[in-house]
Residue, then its C-alpha position, 0 to 999 in steps of 0.5 A: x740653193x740659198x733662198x736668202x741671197x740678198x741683192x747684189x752691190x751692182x743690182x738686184x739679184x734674181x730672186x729664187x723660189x721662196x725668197x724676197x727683197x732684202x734676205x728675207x725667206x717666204x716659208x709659204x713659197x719655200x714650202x710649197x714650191x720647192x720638192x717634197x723632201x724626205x725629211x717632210x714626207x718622214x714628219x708626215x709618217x710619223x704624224x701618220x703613226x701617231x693617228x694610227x694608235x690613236x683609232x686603235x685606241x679610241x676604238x678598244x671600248x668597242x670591242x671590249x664592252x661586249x665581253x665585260x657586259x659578260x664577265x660582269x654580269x650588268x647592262x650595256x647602258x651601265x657602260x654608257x657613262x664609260x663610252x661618254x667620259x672617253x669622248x668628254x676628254x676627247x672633247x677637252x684634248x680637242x680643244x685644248x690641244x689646238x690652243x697649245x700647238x699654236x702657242x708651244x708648238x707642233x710636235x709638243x702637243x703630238x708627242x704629249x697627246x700619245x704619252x697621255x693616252x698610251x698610259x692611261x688605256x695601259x692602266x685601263x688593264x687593271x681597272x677593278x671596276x666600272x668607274x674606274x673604267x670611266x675615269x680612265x677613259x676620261x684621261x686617255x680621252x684627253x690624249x686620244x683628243x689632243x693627238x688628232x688636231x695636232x697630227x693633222x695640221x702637223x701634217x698640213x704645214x710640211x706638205x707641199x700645197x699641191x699635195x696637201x688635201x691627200x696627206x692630210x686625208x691619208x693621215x686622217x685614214x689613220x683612224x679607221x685604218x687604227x680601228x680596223x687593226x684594233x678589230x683584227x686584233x681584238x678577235x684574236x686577243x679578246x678570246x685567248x687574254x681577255x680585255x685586260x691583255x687587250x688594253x695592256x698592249x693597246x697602252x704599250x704601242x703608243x707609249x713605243x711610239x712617243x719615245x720614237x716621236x720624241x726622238x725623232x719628229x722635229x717642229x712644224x717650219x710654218x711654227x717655226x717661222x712665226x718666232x724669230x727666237x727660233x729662226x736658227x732651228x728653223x735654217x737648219x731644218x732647212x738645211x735637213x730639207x735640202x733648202x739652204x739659207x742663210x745663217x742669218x736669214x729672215x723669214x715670213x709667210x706672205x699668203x698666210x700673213x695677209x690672210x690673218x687680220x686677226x688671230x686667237x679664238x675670235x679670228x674664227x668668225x672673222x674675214x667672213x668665215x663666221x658662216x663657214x665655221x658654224x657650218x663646219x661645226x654643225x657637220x663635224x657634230x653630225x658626222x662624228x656622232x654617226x661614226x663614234x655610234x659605229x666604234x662604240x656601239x656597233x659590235x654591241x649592236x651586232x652581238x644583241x642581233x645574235x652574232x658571235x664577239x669575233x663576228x661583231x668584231x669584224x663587222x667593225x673592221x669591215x667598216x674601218x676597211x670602208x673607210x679607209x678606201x673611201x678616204x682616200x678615193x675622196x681625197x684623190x677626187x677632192x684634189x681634182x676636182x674641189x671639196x664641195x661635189x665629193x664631200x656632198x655626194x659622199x654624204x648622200x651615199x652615208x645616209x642612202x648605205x645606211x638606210x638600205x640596211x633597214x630589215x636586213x637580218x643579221x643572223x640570216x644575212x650576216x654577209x650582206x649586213x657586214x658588206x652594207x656596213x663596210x659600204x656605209x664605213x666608206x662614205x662616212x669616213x670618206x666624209x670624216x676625213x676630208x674635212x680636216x682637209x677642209x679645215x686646213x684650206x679654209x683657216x690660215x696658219x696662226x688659227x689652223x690648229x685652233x680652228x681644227x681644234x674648235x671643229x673637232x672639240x664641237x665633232x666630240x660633243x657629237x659623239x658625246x651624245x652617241x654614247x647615250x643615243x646609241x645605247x637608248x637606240x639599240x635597246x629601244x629599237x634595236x638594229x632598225x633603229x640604230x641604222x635609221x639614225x646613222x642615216x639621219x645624222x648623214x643627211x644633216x651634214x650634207x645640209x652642213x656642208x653644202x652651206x660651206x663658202x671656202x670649199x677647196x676649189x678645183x685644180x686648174x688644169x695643167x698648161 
């Protein structure tokens, strides 16, 4: 089917799915009206990978913290600089890496972001000491960062708009899926290799999969689309779609257009979506201090109540394993009946879950604490993860990754201050504590978010 057959000599042509007057492609229609091709659903999947490794290694400090404490014979508030410079560099890929997507591409920041944190958590394995630790963390953080943003809107912009709200979920599923491998993982590796052998092979599988990304993830077509320079690249991944255009064809994105009046950072505040962003924001610091309270500092919570390393380390996954079930049940909920009831009531569920722990022991109801701990991971991550859906709806193309990016690099500075909170909190209050402010983060993002004007409206029903 070509989508840029322009008028006839004898009147105008019927004009097809995607295309206008004069040759002229509409990517926005071409995208989201036509088939969800193979090749899309491919660039999906290996966004997807990408997120994968990117929980497994965010999450590695963890279960490593624990044992180094140990080994090394200091305190877990000595690690807290460690646990910060990762979420630092987070915090600077994330922002960083929205700015270069938008300018370079896609599939540049992706494949950048993995190789970055793929080789400085396989240099981690041979840190001698504390603060080379930190320092590496910091650089892997940048990767770990930058790979997060760029997946998720890689993913929004090859996914038809129909199914667009659980593609991104499901890619953002990958972070506690990642995680909940990492804890698998890690009970197995940690006892038999140490911690070393287990960032040496958390280093090794991103590296793997930046080759295969290298190789294999072409560039966003919505990118594409915005430089007539690469227009010729664009027809042909067209072509690769089953969507055939001509040689020679013009494209433009009419609904994305006409929503960007303005473009760069301050585009953000602009077209009335200064209160959507602050409130965006406001609940991705929230949220992403409570769940990085949970990677980094929850199997050190659970050994100091008198569990075992390979117990702590499950607890862990039981959370990730919450979260990746809640994700997607909420994305299945948003698309059906919008962002705003799900999100909301899933932040009620984060705040209640965690404050139903309260004087639960852990060493004589170990099963009912693991059991809350996977409920709290689901409403939590459910919330987590469907915000970047939210993100994609409320910012339009020009300004996607950047406000993704924004959001998320405001989520890191949340989790900045976990790092610090969560070993105060543990050591001052110990599990009581430590769930009382998970609770309490929750809550606040359910005020958040329930001052969001764009929420993803509910889908019409079908005629």
């Amino acid at each position: 089917m070509n989508y840029a057959t322009p008028a006839s000599a004898s009147g105008a042509a019927p004009q097809e799915a995607g295309a206008l007057q004069g040759g002229t492609v509409d990517i926005g229609r071409t995208l989201d009206d036509g088939p969800y091709a193979t090749l899309q659903k491919f660039a999906v999947v290996l966004a997807a990978l990408s997120i994968v490794v990117d929980g497994f290694d965010s999450q590695l400090i963890g279960f490593a913290i624990p044992v180094l404490i140990k080994e090394w014979g200091i305190t877990r508030n000595a690690f807290a600089p460690v646990v910060a410079a990762g979420l630092i560099g987070m915090g600077i890929g994330s922002a960083f890496a929205g700015l270069f997507a938008d300018r370079f591409g896609r599939r540049w920041a992706v494949v950048g972001s993995v190789l970055v944190f793929g080789a400085a958590t396989c240099a981690i394995g041979l840190a001698p000491n504390v603060a080379a630790i930190a320092a590496l963390r910091f650089v892997a953080g940048l990767g770990i960062g930058g790979a997060l943003p760029s997946s998720t809107t890689m993913t929004a912009e090859f996914t038809p708009a129909r199914f667009r709200t659980f593609a991104v979920t499901a890619t953002i599923v990958c972070v506690p899926l990642g995680g909940m491998v990492a804890g698998l993982f890690a009970a197995q590796v940690l006892p038999a290799y140490g911690w070393r052998g287990l960032f040496f092979v958390g280093g090794v599988l991103p590296l793997a999969l930046a080759l295969v990304l290298l190789i294999a993830l072409p560039e966003s077509p919505r990118f594409l689309a915005r430089r007539p320079q690469r227009w010729p690249e664009l027809v042909r991944l067209l072509a690769r779609m089953g969507r055939d255009v001509a040689p020679g064809a013009q494209f433009t994105d009419v609904r994305e257009q006409s929503a960007e009046k303005h473009v760069g950072f301050t585009a953000l505040f602009r077209d009335g979506r200064a209160r959507d962003t602050t409130a965006i924001w406001c609940a991705f610091f929230m949220c992403l201090l409570a769940v990085y309270s949970a990677f980094s500092w929850l199997p050190t919570m659970l050994t100091s109540e008198g569990l075992s390393v390979a117990l702590a380390g499950y607890g862990l996954s039981a959370y990730n394993l919450g979260g990746v079930i809640g994700a997607l049940a909420c994305a299945l909920a948003i698309a059906r009946f919008g962002s705003r009831g799900p999100l909301l009531l899933c932040c009620a569920g984060g705040a209640a879950s965690a404050w139903m722990l309260l004087g639960v022991s852990a060493a004589s109801h170990t099963g009912w604490l693991i059991t809350g701990l996977a409920l709290h991971g689901l409403f939590v991550n459910a919330v987590q993860s469907t915000m970047y859906a939210l993100c994609a709806y409320v910012y339009p193309t020009g300004v996607r990754a950047t406000g993704t990016a924004s959001a998320l690099a405001f989520g890191r500075v949340g989790a900045i201050l976990s790092a610090f909170a969560g070993a105060a909190i543990i050591t001052a209050g110990g599990a009581a504590g430590y769930l009382t402010m998970l609770g309490a983060a929750m809550a606040v993002v359910l005020l958040a978010l329930a001052l969001v004007v764009r929420h993803i409206p509910k889908r019409a029903a079908p005629r």
